[in-house]
DSSP file (Angstrom, degrees, kcal/mol; ACC not computed):
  #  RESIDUE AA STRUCTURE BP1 BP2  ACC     N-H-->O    O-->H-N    N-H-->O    O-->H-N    TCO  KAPPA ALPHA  PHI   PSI    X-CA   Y-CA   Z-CA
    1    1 A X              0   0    0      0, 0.0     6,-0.4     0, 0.0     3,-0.2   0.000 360.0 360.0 360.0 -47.2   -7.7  -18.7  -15.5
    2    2 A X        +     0   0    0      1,-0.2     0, 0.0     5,-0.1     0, 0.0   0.503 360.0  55.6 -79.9   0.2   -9.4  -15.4  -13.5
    3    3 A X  S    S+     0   0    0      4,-0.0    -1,-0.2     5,-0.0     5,-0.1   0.817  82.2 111.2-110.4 -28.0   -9.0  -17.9  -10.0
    4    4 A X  S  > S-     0   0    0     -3,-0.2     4,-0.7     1,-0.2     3,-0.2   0.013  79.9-126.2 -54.1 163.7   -5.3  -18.6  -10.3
    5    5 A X  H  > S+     0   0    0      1,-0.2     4,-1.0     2,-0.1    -1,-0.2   0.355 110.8  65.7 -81.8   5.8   -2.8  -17.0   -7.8
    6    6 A X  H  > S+     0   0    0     -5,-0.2     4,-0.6     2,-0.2    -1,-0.2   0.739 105.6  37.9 -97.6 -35.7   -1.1  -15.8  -11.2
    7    7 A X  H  > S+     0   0    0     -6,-0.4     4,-2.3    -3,-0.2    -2,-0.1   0.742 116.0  48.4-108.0  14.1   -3.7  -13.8  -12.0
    8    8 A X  H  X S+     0   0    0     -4,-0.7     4,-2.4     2,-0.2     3,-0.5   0.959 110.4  53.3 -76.0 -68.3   -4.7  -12.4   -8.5
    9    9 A X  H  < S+     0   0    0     -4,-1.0     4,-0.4     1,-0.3     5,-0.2   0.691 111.7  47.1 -88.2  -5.7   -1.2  -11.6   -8.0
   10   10 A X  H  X S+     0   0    0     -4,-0.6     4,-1.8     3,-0.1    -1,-0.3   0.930 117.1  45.2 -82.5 -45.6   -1.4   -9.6  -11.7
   11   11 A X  H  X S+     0   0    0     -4,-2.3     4,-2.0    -3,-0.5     3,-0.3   0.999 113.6  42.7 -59.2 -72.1   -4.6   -7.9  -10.6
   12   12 A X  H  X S+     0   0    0     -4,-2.4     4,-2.4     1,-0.3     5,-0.3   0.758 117.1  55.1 -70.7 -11.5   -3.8   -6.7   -6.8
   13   13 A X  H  > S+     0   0    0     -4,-0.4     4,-1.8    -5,-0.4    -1,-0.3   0.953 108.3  43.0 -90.1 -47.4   -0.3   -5.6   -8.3
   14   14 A X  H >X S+     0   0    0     -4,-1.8     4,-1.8    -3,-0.3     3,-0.6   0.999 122.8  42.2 -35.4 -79.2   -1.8   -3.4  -11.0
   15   15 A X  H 3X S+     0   0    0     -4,-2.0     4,-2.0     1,-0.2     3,-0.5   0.826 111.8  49.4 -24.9 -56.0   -4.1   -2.1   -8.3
   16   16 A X  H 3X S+     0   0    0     -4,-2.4     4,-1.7     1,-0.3    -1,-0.2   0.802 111.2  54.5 -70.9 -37.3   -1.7   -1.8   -5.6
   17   17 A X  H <X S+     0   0    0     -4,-1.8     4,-1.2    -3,-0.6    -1,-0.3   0.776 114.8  40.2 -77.4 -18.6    0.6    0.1   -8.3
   18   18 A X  H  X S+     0   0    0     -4,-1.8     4,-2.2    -3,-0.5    -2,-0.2   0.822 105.1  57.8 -88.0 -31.5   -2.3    2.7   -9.1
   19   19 A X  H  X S+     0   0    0     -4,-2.0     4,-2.7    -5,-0.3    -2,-0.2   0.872 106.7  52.0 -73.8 -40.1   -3.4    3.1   -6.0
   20   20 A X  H >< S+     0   0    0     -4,-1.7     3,-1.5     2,-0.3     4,-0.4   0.902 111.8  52.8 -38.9 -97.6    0.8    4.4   -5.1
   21   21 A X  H >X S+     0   0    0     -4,-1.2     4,-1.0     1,-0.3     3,-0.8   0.405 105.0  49.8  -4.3 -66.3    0.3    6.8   -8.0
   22   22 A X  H >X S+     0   0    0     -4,-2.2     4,-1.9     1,-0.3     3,-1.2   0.962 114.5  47.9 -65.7 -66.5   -2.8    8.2   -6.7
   23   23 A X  H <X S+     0   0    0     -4,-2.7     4,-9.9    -3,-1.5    -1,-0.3   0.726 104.1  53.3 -21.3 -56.6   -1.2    8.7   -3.7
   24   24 A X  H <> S+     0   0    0     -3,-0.8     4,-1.5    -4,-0.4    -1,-0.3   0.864 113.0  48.5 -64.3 -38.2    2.1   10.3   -4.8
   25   25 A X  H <X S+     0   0    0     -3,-1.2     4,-2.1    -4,-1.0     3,-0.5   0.926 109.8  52.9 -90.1 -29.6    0.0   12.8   -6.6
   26   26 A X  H >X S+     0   0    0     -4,-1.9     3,-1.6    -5,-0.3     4,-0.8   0.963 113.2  50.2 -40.4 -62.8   -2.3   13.4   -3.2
   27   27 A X  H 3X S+     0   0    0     -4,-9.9     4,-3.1    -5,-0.3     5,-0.3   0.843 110.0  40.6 -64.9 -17.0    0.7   13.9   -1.6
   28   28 A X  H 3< S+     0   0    0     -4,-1.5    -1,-0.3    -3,-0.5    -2,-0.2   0.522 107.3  61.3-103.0  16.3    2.4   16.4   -3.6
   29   29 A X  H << S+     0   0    0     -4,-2.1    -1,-0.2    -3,-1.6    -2,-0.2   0.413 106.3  47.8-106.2  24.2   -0.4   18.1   -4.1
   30   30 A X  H  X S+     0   0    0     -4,-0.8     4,-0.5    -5,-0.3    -2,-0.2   0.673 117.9  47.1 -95.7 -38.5   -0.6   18.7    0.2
   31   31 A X  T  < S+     0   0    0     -4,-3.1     3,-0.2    -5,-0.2    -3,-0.1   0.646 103.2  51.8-107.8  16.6    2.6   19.6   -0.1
   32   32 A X  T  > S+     0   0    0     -5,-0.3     4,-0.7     1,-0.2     3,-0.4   0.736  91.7  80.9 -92.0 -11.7    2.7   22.1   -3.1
   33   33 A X  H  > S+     0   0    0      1,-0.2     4,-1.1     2,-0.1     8,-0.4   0.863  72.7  81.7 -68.2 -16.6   -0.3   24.0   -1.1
   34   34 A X  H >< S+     0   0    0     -4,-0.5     3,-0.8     2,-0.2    -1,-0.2   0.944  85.1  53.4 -41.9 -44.3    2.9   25.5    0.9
   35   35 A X  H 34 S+     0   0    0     -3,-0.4    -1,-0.2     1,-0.2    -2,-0.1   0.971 103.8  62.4 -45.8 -54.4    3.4   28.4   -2.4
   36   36 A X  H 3< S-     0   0    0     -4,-0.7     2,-0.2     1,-0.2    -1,-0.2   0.855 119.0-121.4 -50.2 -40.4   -0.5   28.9   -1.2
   37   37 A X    <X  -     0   0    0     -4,-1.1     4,-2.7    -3,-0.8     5,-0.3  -0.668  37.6 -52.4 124.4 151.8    0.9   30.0    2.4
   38   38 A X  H  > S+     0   0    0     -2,-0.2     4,-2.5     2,-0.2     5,-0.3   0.913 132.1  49.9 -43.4 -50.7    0.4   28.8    5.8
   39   39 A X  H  > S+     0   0    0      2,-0.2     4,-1.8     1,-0.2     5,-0.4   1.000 108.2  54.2 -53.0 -70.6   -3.2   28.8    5.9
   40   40 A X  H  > S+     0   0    0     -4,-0.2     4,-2.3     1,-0.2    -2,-0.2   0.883 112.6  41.3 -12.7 -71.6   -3.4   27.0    2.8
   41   41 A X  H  X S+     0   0    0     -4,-2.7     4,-4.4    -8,-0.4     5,-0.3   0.909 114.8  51.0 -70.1 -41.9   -1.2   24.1    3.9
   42   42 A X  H  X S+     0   0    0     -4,-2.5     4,-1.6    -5,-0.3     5,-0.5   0.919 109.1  47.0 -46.2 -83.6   -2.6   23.9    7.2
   43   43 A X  H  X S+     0   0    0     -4,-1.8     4,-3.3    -5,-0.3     3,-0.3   0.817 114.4  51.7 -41.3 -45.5   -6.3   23.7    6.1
   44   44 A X  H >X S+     0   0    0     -4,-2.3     4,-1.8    -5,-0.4     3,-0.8   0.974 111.9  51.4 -52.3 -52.6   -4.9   20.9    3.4
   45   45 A X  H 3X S+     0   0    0     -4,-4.4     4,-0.8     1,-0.2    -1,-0.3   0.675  95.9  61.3 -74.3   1.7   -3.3   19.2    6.4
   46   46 A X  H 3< S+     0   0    0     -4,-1.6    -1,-0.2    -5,-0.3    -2,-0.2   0.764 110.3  51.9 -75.5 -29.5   -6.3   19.0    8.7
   47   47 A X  H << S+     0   0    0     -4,-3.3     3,-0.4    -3,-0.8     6,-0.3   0.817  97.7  50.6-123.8  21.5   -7.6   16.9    5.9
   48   48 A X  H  < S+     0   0    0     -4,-1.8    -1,-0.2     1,-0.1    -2,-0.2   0.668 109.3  63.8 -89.3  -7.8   -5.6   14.5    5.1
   49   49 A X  S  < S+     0   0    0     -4,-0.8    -2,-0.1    -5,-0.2    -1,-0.1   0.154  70.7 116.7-127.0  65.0   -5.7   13.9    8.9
   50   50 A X  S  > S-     0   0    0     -3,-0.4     4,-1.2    -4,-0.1     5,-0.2  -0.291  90.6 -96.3 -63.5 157.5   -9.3   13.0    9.4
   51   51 A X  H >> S+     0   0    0      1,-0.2     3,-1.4     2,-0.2     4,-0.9   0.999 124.9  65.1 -54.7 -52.6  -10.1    9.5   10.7
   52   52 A X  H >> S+     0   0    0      1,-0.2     4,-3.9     2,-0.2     3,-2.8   0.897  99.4  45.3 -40.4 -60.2  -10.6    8.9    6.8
   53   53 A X  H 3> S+     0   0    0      1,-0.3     4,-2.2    -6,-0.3    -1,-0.2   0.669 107.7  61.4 -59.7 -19.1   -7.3    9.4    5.8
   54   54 A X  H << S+     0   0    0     -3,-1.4    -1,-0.3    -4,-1.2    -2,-0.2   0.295 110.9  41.4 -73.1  -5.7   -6.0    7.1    9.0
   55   55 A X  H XX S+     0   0    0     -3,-2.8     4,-3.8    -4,-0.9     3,-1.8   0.638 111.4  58.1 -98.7 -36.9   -7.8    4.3    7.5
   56   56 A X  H >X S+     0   0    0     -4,-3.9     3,-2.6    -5,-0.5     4,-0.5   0.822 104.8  51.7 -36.0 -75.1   -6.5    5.6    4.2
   57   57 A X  H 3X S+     0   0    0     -4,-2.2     4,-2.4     1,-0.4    -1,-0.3   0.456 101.9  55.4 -15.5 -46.7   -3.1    5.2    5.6
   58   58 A X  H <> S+     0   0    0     -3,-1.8     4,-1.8     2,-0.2    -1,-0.4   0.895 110.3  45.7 -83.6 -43.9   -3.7    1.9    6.6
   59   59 A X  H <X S+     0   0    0     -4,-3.8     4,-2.5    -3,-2.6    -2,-0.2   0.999 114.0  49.1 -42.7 -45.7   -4.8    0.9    2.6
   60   60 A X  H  X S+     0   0    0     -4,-0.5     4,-2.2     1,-0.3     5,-0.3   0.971 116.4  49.3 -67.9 -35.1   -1.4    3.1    1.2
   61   61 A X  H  X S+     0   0    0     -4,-2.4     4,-2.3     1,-0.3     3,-0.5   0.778 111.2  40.7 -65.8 -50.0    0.3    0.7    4.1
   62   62 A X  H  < S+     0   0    0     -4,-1.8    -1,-0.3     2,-0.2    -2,-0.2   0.813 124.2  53.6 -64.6 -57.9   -1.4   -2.9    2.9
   63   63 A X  H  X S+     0   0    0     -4,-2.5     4,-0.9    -3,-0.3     5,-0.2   0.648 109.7  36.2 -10.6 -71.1   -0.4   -1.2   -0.7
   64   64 A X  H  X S+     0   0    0     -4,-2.2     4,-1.8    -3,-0.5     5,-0.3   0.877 118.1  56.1 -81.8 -40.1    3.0   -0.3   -0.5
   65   65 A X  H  < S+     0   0    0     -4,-2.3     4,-0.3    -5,-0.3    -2,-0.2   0.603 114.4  37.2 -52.3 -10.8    3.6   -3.7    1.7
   66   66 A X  H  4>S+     0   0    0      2,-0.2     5,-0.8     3,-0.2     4,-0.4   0.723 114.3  59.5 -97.6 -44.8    2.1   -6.4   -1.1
   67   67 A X  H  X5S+     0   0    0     -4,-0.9     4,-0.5     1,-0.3    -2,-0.2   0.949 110.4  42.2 -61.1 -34.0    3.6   -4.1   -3.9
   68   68 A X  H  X5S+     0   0    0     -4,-1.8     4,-1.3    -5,-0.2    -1,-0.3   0.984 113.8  49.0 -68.4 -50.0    7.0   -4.7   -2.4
   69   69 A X  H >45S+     0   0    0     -5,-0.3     3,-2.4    -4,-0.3     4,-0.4   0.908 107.4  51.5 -67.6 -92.7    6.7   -8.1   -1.7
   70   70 A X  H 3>5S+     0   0    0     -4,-0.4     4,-1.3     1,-0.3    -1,-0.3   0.524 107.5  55.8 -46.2   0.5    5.4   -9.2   -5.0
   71   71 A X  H 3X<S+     0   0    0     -5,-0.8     4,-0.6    -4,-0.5    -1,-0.3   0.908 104.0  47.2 -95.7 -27.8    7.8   -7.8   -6.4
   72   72 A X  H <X S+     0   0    0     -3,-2.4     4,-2.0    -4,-1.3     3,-0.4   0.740 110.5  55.8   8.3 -70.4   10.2   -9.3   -4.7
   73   73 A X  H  > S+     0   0    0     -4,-0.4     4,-2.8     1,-0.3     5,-0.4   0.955 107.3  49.9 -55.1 -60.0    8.4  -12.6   -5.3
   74   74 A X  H  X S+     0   0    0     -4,-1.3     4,-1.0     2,-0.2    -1,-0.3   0.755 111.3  53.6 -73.5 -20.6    8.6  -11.9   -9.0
   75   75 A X  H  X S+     0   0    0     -4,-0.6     4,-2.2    -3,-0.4     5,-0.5   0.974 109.8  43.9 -46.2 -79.2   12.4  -11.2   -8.5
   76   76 A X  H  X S+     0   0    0     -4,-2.0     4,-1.6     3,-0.2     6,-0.4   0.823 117.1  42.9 -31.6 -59.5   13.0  -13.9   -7.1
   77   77 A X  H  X S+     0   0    0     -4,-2.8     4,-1.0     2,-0.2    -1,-0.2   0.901 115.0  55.1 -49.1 -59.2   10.7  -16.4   -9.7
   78   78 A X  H >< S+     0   0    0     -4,-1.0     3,-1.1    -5,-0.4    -2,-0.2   0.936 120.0  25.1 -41.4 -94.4   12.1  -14.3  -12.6
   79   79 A X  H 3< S+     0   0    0     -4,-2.2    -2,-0.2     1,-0.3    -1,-0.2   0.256 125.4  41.5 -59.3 -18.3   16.1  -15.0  -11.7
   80   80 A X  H 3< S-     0   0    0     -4,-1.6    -1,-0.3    -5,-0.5    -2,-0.2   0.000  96.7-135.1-111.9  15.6   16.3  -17.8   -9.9
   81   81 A X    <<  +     0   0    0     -3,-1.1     2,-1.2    -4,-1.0     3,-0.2   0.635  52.7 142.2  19.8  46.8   13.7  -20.1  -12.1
   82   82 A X        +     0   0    0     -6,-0.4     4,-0.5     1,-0.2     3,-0.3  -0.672   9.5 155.1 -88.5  79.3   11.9  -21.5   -9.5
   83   83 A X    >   +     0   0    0     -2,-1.2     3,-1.2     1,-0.2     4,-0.3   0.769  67.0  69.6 -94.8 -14.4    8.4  -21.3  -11.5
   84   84 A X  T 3  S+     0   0    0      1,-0.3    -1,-0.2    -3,-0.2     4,-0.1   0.628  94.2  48.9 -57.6 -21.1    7.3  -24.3   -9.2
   85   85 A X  T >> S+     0   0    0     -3,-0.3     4,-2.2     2,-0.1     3,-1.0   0.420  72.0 109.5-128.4 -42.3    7.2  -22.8   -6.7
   86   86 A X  H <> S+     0   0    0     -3,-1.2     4,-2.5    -4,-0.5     5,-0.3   0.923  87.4  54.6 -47.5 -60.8    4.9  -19.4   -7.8
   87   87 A X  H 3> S+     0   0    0     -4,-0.3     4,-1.2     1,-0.3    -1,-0.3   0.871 106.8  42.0 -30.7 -55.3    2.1  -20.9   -5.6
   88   88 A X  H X>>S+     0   0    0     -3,-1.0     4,-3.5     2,-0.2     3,-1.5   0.971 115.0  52.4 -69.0 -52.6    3.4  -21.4   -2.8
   89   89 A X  H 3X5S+     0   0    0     -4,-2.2     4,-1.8     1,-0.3    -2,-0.2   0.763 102.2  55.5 -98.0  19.2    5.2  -18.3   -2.9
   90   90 A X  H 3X5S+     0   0    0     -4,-2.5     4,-0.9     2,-0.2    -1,-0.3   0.736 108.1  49.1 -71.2 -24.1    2.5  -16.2   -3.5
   91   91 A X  H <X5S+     0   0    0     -3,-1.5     4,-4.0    -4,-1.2     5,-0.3   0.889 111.2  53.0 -59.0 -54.6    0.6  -17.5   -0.4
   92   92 A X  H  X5S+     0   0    0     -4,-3.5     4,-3.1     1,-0.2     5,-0.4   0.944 109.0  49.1 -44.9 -56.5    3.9  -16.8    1.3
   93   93 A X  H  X<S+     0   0    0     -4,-1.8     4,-0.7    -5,-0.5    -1,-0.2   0.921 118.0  40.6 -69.4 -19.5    3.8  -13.1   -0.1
   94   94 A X  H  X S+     0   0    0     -4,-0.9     4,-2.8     2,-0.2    -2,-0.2   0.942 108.0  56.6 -79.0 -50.4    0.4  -12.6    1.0
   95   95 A X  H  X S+     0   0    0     -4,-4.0     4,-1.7     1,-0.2    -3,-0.2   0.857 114.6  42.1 -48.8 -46.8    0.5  -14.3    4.4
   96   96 A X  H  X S+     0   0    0     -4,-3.1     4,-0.8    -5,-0.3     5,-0.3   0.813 112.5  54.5 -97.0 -10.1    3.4  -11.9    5.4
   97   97 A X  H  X>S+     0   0    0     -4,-0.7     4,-2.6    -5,-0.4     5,-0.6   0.951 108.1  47.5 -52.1 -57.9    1.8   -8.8    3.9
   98   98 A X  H  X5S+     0   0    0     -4,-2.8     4,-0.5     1,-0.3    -2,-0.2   0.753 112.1  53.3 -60.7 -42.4   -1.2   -9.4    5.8
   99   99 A X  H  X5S+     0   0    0     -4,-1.7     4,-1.0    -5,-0.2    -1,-0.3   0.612 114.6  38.7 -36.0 -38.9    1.2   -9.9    9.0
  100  100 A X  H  X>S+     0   0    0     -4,-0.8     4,-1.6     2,-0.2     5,-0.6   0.939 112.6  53.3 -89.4 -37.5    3.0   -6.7    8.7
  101  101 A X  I >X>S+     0   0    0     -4,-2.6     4,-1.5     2,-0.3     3,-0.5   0.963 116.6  46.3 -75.1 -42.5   -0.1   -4.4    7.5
  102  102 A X  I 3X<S+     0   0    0     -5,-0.6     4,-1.7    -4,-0.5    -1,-0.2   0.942 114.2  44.8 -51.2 -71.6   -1.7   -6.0   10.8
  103  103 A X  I 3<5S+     0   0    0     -4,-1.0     4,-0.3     2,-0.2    -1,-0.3   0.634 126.3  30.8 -25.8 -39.4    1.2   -5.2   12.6
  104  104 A X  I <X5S+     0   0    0     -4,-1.6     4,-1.7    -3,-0.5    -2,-0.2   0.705 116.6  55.1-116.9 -53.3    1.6   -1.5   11.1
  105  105 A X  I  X<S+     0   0    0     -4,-1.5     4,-2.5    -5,-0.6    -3,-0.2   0.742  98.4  60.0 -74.6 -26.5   -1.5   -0.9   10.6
  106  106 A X  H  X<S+     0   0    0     -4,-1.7     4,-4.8    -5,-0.5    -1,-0.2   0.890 100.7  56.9 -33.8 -68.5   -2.9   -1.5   14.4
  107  107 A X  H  > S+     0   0    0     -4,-0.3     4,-4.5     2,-0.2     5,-0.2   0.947 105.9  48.9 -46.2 -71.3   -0.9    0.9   15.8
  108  108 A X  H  X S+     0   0    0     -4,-1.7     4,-0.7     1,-0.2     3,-0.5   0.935 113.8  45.9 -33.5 -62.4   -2.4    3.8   13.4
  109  109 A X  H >X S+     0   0    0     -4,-2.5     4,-1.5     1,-0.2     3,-1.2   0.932 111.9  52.2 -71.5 -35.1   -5.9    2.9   14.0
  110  110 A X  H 3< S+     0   0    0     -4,-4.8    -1,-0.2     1,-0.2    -2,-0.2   0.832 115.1  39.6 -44.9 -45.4   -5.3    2.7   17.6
  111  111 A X  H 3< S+     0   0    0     -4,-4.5    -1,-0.2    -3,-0.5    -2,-0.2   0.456 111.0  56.5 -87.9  18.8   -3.7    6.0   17.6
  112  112 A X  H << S+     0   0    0     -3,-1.2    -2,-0.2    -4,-0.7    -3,-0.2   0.352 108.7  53.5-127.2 -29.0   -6.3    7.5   15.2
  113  113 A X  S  < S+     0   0    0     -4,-1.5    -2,-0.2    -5,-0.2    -3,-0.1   0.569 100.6  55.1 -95.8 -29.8   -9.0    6.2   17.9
  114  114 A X              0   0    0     -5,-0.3    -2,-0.2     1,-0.2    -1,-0.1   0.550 360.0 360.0-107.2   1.5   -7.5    8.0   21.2
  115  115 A X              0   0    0     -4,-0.0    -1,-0.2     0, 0.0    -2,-0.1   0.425 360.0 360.0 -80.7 360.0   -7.7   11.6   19.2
């Protein structure tokens, strides 16, 4: 049961969905340090962009790209009753996740490297 692609794609989607959260409140609390004043917000944004937070970036990217997809996938499964199918197109949702965050994610580290 814990090796099917049903419950892999239940785990990383849970994950994937917590990991948003944390995010959303990381970001609003960079951008609520504006009440604080310029200094404030400055100092907050020099560290969200350390080279840590550019690899971060590249997780929230991997993140928001699976969470979309499988959900998508689950649309798809859901509404059109193709339950034969869930295998395959969980491979499918992973395979092009892993292509885009590669794609997306390049770019960042690359510029994240020449700074």
């Amino acid at each position: 049961m814990y090796k099917s692609t049903g419950f892999v794609s239940f785990v990383l989607r849970r994950f994937t969905g917590v990991a948003l959260v944390l995010y959303l409140f990381t970001h609003m609390w960079v951008i609520g340090s504006i009440n604080g004043g310029p200094d404030a917000f400055n100092a907050r944004l020099n560290l969200v962009q350390s080279p840590l937070f550019k690899v971060l970036e590249v997780a929230l990217l991997a993140a928001v790209v699976y969470h979309a997809f499988d959900g998508i996938r689950l649309i798809i499964v859901h509404y059109f009753n193709v339950t034969e199918y869930r295998k395959s197109l969980f491979y499918a949702v992973f395979a092009i996740s892993a292509i885009l965050v590669i794609a997306g994610g390049l770019p960042i580290l690359l510029f994240a490297l020449e700074g």
